[in-house]
N, CA, C and O atoms as a GROMACS GRO file, in nm:
protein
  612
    1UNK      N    1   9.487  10.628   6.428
    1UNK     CA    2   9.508  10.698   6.304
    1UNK      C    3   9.648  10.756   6.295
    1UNK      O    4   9.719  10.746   6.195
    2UNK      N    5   9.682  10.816   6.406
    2UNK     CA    6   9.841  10.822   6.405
    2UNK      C    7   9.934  10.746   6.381
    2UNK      O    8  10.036  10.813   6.366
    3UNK      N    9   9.953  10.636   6.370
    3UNK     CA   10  10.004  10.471   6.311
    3UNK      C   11  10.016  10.451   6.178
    3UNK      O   12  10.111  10.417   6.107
    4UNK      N   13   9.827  10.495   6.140
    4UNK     CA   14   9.781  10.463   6.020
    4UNK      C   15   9.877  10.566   5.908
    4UNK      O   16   9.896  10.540   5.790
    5UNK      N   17   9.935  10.694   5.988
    5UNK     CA   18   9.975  10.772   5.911
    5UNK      C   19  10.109  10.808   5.885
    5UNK      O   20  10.159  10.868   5.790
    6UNK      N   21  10.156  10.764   5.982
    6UNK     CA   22  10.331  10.693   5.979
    6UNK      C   23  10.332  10.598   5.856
    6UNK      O   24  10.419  10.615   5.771
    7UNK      N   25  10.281  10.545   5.848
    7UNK     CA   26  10.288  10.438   5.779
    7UNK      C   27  10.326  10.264   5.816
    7UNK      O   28  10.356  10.216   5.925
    8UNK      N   29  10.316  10.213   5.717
    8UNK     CA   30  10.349  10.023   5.799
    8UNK      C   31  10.201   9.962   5.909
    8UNK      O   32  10.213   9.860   5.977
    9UNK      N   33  10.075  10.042   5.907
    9UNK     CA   34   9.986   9.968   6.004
    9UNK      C   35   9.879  10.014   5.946
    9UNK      O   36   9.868  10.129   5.904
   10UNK      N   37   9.753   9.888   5.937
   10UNK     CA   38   9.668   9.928   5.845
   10UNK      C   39   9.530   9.925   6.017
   10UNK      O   40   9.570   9.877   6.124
   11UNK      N   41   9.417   9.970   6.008
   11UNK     CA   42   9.321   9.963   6.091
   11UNK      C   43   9.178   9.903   6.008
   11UNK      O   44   9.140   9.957   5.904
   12UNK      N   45   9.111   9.793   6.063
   12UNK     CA   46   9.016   9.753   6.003
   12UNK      C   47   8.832   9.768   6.127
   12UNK      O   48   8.784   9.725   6.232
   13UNK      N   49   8.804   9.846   6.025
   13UNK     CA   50   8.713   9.885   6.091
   13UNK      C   51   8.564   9.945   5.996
   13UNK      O   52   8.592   9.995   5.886
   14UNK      N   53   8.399   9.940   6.037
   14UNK     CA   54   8.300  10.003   5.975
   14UNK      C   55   8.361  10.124   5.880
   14UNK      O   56   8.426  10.225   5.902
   15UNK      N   57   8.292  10.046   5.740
   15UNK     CA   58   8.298  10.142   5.691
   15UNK      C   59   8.233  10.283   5.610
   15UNK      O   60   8.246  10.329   5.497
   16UNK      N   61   8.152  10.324   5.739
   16UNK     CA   62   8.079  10.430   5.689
   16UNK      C   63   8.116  10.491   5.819
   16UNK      O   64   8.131  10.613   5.812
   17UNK      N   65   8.135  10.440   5.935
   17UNK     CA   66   8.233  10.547   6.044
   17UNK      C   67   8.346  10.615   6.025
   17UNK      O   68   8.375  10.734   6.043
   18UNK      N   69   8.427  10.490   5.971
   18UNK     CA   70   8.567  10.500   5.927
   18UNK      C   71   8.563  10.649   5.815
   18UNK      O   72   8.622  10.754   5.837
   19UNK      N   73   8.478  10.617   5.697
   19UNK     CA   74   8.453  10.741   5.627
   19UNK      C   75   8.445  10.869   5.628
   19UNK      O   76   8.496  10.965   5.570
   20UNK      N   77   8.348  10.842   5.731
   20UNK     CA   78   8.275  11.004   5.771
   20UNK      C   79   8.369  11.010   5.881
   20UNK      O   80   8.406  11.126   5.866
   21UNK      N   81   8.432  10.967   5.980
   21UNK     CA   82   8.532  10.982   6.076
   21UNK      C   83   8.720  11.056   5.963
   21UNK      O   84   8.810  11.119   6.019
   22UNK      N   85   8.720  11.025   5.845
   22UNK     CA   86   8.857  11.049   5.782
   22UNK      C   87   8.829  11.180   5.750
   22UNK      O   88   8.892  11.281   5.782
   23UNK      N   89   8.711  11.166   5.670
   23UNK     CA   90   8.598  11.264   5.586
   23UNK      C   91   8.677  11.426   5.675
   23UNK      O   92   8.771  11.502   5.652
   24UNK      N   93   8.578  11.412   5.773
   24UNK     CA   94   8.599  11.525   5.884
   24UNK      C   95   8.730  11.544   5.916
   24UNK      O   96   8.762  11.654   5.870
   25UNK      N   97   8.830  11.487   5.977
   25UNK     CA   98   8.935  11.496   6.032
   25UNK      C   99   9.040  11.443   5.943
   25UNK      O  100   9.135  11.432   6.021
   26UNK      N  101   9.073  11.411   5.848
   26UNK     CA  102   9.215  11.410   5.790
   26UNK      C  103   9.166  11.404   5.620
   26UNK      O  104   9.219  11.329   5.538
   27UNK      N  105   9.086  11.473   5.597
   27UNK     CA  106   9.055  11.552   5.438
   27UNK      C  107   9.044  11.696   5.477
   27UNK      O  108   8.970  11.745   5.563
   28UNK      N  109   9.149  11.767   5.383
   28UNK     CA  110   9.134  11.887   5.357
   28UNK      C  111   9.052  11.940   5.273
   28UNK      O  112   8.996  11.853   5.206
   29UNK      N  113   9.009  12.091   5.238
   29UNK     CA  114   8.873  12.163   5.192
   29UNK      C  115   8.834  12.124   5.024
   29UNK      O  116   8.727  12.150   4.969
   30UNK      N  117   8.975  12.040   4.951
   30UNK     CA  118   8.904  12.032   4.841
   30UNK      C  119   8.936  11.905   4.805
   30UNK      O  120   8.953  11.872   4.687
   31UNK      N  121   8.951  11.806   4.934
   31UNK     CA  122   8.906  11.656   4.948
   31UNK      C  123   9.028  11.535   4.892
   31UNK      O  124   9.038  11.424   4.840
   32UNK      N  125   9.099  11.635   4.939
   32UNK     CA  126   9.275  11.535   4.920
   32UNK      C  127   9.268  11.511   5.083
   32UNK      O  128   9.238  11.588   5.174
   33UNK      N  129   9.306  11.378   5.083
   33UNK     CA  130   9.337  11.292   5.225
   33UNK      C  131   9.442  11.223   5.191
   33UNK      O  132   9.467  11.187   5.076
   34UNK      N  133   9.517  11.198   5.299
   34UNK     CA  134   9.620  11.129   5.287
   34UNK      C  135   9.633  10.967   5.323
   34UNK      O  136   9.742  10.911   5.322
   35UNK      N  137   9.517  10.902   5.354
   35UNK     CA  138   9.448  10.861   5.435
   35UNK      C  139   9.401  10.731   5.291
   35UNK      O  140   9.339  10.768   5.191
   36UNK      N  141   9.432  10.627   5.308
   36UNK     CA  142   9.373  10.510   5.206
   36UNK      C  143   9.278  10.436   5.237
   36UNK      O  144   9.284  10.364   5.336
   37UNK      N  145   9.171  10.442   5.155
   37UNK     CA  146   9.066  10.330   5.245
   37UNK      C  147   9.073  10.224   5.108
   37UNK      O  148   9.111  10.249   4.993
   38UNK      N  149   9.039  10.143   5.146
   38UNK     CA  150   9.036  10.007   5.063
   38UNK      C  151   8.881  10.047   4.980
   38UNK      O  152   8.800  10.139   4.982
   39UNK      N  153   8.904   9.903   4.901
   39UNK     CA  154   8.747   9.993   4.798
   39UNK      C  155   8.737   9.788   4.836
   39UNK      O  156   8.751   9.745   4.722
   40UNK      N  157   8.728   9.718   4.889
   40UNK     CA  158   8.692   9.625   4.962
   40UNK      C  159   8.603   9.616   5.059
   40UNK      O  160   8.640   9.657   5.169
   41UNK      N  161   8.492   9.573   5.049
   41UNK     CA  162   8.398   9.644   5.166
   41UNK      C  163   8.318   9.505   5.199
   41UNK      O  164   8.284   9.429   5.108
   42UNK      N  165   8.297   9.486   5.303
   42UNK     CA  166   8.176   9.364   5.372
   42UNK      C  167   8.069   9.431   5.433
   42UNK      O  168   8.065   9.522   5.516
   43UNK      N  169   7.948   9.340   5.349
   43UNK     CA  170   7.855   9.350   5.443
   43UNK      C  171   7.841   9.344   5.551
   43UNK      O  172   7.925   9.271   5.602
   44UNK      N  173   7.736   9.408   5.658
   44UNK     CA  174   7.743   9.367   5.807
   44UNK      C  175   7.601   9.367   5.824
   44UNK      O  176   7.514   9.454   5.823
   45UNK      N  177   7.606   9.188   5.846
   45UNK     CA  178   7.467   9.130   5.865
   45UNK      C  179   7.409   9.210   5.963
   45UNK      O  180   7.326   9.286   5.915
   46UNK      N  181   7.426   9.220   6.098
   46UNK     CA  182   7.341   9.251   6.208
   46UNK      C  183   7.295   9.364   6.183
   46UNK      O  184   7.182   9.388   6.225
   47UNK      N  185   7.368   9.471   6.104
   47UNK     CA  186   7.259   9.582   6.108
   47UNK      C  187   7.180   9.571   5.965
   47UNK      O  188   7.114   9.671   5.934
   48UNK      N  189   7.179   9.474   5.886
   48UNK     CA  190   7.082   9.500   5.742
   48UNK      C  191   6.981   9.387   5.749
   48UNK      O  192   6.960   9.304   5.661
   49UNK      N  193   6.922   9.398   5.866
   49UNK     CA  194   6.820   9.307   5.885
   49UNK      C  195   6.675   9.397   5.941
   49UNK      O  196   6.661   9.486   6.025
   50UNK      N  197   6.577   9.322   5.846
   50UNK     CA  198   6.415   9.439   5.890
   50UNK      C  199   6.367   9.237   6.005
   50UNK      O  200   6.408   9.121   5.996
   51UNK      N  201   6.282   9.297   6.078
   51UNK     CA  202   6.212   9.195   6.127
   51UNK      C  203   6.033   9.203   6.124
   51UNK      O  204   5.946   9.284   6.154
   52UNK      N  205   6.046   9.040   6.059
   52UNK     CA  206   5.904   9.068   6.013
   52UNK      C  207   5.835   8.939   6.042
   52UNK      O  208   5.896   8.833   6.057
   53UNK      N  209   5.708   8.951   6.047
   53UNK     CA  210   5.664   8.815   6.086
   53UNK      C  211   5.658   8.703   5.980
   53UNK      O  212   5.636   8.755   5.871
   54UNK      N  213   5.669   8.576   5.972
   54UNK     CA  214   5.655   8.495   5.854
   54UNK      C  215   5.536   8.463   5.836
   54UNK      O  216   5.456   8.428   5.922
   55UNK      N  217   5.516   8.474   5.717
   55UNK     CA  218   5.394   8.431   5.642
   55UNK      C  219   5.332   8.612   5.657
   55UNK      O  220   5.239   8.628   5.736
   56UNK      N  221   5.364   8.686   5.612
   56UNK     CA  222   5.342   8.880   5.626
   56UNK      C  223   5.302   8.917   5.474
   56UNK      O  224   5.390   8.895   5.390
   57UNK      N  225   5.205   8.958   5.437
   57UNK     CA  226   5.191   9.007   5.317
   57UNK      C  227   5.261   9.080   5.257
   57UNK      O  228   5.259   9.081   5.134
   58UNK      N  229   5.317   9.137   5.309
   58UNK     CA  230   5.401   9.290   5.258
   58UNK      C  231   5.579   9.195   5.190
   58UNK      O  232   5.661   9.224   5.104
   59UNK      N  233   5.565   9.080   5.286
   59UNK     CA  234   5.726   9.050   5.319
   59UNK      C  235   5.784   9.067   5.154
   59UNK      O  236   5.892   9.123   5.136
   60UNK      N  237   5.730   9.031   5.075
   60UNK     CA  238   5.786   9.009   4.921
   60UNK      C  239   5.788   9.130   4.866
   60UNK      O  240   5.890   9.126   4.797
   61UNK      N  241   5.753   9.208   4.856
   61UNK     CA  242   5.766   9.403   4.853
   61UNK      C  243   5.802   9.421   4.857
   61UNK      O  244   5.858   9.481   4.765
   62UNK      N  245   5.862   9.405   5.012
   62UNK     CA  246   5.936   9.474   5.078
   62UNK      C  247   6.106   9.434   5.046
   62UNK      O  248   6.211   9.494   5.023
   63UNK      N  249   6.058   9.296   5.061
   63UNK     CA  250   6.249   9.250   4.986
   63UNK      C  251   6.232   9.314   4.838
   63UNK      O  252   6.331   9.369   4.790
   64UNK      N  253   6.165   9.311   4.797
   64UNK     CA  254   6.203   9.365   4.675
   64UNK      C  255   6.213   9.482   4.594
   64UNK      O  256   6.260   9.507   4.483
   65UNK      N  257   6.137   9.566   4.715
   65UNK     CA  258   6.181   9.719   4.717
   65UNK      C  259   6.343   9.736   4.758
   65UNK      O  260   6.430   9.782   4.684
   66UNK      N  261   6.359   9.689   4.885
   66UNK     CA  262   6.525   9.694   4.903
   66UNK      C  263   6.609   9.648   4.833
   66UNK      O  264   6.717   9.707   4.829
   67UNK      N  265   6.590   9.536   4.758
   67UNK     CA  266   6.678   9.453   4.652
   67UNK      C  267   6.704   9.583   4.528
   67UNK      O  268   6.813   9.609   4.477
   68UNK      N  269   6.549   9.666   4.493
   68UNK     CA  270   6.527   9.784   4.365
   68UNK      C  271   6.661   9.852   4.417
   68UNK      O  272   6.772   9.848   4.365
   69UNK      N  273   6.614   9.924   4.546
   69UNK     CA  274   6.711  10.031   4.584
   69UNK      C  275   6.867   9.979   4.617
   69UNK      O  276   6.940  10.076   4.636
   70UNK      N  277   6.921   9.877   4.627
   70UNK     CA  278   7.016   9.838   4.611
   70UNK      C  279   7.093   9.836   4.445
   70UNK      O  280   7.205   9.872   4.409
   71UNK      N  281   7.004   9.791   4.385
   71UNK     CA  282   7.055   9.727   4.269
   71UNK      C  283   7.048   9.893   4.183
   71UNK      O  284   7.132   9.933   4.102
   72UNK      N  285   6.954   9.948   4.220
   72UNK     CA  286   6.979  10.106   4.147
   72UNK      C  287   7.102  10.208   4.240
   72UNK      O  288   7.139  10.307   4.176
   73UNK      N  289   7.155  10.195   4.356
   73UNK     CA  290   7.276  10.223   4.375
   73UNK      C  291   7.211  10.363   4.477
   73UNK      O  292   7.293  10.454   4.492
   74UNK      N  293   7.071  10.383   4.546
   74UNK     CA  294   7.033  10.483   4.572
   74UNK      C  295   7.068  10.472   4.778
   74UNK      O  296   7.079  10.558   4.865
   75UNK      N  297   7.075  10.313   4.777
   75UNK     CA  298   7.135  10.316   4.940
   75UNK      C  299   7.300  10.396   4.938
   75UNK      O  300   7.336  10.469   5.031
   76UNK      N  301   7.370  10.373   4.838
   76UNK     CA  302   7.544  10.387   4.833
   76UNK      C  303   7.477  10.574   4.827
   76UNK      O  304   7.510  10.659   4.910
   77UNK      N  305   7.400  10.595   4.731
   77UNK     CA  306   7.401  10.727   4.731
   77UNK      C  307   7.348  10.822   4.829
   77UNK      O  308   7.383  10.938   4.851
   78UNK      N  309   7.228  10.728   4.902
   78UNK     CA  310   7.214  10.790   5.028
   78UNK      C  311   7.299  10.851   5.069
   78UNK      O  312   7.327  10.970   5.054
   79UNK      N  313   7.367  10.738   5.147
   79UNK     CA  314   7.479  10.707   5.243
   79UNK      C  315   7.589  10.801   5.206
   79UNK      O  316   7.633  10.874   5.295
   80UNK      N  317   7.631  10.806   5.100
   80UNK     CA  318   7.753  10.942   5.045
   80UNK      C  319   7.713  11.054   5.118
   80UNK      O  320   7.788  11.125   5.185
   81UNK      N  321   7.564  11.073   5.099
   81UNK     CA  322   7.485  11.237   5.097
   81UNK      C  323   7.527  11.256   5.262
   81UNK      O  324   7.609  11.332   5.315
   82UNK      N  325   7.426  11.145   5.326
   82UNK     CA  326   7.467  11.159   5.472
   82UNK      C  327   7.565  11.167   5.511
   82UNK      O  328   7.560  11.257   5.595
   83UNK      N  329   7.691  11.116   5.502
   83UNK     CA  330   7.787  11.108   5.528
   83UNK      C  331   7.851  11.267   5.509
   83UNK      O  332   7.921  11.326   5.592
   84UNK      N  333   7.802  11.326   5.357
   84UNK     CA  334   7.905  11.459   5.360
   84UNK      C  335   7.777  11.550   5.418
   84UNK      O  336   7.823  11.660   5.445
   85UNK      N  337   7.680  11.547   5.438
   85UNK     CA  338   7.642  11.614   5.499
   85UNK      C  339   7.657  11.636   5.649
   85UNK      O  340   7.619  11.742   5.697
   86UNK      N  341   7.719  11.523   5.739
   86UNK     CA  342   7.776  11.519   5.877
   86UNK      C  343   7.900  11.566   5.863
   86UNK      O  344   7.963  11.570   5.969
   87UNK      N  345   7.968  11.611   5.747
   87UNK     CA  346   8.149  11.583   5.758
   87UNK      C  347   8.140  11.766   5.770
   87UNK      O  348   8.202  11.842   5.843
   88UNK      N  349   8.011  11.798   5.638
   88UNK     CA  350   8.013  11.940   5.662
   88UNK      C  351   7.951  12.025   5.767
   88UNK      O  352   7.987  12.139   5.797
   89UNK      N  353   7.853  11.957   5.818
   89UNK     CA  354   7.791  12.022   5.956
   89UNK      C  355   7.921  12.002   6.053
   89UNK      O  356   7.941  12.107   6.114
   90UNK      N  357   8.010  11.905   6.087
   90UNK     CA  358   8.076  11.870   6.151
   90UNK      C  359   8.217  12.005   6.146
   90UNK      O  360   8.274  12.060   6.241
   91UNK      N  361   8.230  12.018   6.041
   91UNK     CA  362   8.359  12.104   6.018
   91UNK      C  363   8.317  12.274   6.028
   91UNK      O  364   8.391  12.371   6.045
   92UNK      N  365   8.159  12.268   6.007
   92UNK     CA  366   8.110  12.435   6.059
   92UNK      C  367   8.102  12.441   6.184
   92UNK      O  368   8.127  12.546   6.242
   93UNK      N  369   8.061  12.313   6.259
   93UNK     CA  370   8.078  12.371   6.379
   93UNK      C  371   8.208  12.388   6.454
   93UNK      O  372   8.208  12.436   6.567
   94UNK      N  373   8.333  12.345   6.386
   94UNK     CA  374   8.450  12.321   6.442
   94UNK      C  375   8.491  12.466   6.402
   94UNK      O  376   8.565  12.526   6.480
   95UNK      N  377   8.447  12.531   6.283
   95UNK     CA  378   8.536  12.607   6.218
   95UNK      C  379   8.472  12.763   6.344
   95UNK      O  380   8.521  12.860   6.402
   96UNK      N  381   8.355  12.702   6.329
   96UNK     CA  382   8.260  12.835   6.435
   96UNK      C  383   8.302  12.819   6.593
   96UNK      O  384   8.310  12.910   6.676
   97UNK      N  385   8.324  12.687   6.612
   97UNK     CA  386   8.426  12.672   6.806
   97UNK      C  387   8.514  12.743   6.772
   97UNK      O  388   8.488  12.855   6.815
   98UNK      N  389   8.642  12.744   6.697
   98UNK     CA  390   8.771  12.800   6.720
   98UNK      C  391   8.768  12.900   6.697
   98UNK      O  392   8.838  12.976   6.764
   99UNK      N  393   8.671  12.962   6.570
   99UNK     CA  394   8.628  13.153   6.558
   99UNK      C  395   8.567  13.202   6.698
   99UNK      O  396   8.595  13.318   6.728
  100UNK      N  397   8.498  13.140   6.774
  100UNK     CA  398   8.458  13.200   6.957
  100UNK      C  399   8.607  13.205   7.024
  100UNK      O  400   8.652  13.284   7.107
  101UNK      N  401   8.661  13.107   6.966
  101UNK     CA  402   8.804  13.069   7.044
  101UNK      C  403   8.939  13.213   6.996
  101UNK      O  404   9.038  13.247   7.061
  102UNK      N  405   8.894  13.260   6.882
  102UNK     CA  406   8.990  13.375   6.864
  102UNK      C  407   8.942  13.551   6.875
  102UNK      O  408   8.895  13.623   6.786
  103UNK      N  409   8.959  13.567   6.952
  103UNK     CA  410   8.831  13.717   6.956
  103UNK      C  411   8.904  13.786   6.830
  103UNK      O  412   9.023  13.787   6.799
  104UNK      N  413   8.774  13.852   6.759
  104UNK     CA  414   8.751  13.950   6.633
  104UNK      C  415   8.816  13.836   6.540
  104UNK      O  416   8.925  13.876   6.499
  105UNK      N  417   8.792  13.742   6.506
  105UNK     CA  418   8.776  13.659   6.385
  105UNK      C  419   8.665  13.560   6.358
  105UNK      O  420   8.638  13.463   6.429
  106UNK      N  421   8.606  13.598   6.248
  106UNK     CA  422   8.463  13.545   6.217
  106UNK      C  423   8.489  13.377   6.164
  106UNK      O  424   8.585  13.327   6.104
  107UNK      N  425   8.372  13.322   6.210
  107UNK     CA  426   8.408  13.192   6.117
  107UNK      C  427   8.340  13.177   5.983
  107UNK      O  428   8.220  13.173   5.956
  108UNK      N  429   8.452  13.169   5.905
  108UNK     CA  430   8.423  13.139   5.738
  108UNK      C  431   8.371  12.972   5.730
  108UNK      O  432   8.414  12.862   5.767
  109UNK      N  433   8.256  13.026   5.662
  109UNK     CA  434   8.202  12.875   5.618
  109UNK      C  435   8.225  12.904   5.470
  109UNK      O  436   8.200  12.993   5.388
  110UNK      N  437   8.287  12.783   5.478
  110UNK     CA  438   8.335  12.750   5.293
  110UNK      C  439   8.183  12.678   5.194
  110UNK      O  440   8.182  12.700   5.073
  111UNK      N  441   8.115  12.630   5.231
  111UNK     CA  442   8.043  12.584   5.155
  111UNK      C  443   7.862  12.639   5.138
  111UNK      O  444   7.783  12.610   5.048
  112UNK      N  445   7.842  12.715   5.248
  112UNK     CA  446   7.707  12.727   5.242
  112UNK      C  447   7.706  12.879   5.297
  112UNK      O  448   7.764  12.904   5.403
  113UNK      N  449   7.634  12.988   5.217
  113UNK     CA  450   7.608  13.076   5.269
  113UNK      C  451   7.485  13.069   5.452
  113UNK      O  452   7.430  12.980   5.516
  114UNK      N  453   7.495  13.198   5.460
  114UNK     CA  454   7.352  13.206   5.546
  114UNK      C  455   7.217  13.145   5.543
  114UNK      O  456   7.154  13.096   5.637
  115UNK      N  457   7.184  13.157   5.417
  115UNK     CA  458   7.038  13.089   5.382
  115UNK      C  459   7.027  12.900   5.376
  115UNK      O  460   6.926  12.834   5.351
  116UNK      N  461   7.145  12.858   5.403
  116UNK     CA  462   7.193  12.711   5.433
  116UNK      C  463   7.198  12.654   5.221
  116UNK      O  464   7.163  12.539   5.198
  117UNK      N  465   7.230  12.722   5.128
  117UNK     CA  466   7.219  12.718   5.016
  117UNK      C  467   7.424  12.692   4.994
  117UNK      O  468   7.516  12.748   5.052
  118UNK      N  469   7.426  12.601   4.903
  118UNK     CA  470   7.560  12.594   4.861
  118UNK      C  471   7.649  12.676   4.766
  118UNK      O  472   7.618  12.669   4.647
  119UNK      N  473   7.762  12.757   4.802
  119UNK     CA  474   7.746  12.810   4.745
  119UNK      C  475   7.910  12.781   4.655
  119UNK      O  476   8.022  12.780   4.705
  120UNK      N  477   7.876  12.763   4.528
  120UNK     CA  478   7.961  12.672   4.433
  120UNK      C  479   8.124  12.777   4.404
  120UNK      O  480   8.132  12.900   4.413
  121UNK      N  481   8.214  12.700   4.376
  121UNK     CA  482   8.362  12.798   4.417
  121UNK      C  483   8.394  12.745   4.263
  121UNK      O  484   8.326  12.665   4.200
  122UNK      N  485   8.533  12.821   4.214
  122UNK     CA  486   8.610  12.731   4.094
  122UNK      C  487   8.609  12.590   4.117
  122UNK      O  488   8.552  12.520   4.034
  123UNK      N  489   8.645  12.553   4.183
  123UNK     CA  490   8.696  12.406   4.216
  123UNK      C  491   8.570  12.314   4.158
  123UNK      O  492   8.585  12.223   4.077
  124UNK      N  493   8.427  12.362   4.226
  124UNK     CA  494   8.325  12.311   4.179
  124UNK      C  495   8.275  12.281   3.971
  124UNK      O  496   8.213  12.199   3.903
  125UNK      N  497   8.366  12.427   3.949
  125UNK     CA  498   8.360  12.403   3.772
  125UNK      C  499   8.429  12.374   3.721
  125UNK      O  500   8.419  12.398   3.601
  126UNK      N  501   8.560  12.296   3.771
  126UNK     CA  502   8.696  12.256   3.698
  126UNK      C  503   8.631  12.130   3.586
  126UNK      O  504   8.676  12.114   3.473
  127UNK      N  505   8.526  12.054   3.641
  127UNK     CA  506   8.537  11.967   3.499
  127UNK      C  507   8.398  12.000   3.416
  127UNK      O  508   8.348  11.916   3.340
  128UNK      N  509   8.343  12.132   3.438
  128UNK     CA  510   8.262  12.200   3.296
  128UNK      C  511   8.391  12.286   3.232
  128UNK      O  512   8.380  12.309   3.112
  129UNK      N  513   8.470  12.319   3.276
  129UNK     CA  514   8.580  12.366   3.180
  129UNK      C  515   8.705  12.320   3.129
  129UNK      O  516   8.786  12.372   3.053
  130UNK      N  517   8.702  12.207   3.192
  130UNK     CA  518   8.779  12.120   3.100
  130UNK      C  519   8.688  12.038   3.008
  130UNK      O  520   8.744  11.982   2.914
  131UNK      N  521   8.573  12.026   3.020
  131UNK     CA  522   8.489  11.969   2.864
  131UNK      C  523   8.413  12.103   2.793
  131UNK      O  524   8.323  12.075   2.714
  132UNK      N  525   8.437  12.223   2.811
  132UNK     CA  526   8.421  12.323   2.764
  132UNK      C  527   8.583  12.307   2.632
  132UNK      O  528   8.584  12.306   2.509
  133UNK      N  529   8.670  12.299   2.711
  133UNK     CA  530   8.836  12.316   2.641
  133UNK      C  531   8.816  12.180   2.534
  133UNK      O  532   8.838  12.207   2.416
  134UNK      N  533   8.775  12.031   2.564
  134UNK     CA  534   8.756  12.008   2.522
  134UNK      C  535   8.670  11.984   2.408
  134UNK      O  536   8.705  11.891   2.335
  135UNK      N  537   8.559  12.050   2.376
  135UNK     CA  538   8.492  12.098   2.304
  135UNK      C  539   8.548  12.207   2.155
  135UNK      O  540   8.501  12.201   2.041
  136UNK      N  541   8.611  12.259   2.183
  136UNK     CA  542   8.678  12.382   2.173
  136UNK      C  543   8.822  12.304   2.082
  136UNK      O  544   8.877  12.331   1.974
  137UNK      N  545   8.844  12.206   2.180
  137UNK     CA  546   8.980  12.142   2.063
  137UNK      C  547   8.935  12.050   1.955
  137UNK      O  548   9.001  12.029   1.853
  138UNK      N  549   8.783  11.979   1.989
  138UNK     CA  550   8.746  11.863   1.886
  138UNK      C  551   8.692  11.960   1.764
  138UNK      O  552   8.720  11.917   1.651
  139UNK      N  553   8.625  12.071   1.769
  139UNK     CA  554   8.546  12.167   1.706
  139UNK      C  555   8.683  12.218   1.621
  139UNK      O  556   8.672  12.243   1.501
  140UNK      N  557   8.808  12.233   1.686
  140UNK     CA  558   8.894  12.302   1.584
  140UNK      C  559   8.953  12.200   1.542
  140UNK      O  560   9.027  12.247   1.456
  141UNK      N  561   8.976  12.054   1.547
  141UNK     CA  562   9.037  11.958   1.454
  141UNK      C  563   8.933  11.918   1.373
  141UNK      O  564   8.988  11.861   1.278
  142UNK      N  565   8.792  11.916   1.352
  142UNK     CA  566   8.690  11.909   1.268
  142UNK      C  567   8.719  11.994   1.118
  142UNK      O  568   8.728  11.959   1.000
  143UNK      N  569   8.731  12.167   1.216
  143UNK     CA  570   8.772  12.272   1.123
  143UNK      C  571   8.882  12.258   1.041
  143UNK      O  572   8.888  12.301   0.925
  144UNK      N  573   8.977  12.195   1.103
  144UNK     CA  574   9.136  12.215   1.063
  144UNK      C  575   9.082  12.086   0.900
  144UNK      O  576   9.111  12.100   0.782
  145UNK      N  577   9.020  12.000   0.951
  145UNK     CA  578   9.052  11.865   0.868
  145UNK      C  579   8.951  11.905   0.774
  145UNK      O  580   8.990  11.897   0.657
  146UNK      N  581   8.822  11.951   0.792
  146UNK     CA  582   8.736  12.005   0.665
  146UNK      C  583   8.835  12.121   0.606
  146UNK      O  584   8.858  12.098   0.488
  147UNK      N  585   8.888  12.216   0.645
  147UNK     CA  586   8.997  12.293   0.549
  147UNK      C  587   9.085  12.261   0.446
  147UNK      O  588   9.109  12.328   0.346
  148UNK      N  589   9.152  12.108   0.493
  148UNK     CA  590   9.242  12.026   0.449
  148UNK      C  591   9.166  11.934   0.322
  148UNK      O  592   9.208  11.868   0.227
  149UNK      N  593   9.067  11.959   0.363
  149UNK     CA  594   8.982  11.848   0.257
  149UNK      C  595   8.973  11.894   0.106
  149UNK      O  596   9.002  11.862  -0.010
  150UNK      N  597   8.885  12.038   0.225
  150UNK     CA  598   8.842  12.152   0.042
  150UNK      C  599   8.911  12.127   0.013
  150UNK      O  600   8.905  12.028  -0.059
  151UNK      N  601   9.092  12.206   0.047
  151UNK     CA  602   9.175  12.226  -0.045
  151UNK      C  603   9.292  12.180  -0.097
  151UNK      O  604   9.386  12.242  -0.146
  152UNK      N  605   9.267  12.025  -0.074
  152UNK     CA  606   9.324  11.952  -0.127
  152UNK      C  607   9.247  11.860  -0.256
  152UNK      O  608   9.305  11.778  -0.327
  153UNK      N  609   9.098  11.900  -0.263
  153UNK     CA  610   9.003  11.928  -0.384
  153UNK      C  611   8.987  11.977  -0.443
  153UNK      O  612   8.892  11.954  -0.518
   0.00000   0.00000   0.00000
């Protein structure tokens, strides 16, 4: 990754390690990385295989339950969830090693209070208030142009 970040050398490798491996270690708290991953992705046969016996009642179900959950996008969404859910367990416990590591400084967890509940910052409402603003500007060119209408009637 040090290569990768000089620049001039690309690394090809899994990509849901690769992810959750950048995720954790070279994304900062409000998810700027410097760090490019390709949006090019291959399957990898050996691990997306179930084994089943032939001639199995279930077998046609079952492909076609996985084919559902593919084609509705709920494996990719899994996989996101898991993924930031390791990046953030991963970075509390880092943030809680180096707070043991500094005597009389507590470790701040940025995302989840005590009760393991998330707990939402500005950053989280930047785009309800930019379609709030937007709202707010379509509502006053509506106004502006019904004004213009009356009274030019």
């Amino acid at each position: 990754m040090e290569l990768v970040l000089q620049g001039g050398f690309s690394f090809v490798f899994s990509k849901y390690i690769s992810k959750t491996f950048i995720a954790a270690n070279y994304t900062d708290d409000l998810g700027y990385t410097a760090v490019h991953m390709s949006s090019t992705s291959y399957v990898l046969f050996a691990g997306s295989a179930w084994a089943c016996r032939r001639g199995a009642p279930f077998r046609r179900d079952l492909d076609l339950a996985i084919q559902r959950l593919l084609e509705a996008g709920l494996i990719n969404f899994w996989m996101e969830d898991v993924i930031a859910t390791h990046v953030r367990n991963t970075r509390d416990n880092r943030n809680q090693h180096e707070a043991e590591q500094v005597p009389g400084h507590e470790a701040k967890l940025l995302y989840m209070d005590e009760d393991g509940q998330v707990v939402l910052g500005l950053h989280h409402l930047q785009v309800t208030f930019y379609l709030l603003l937007l709202g707010f500007g379509l509502s006053l060119f509506t106004f502006l142009s019904q004004h213009l209408l009356i009274t030019l009637h």
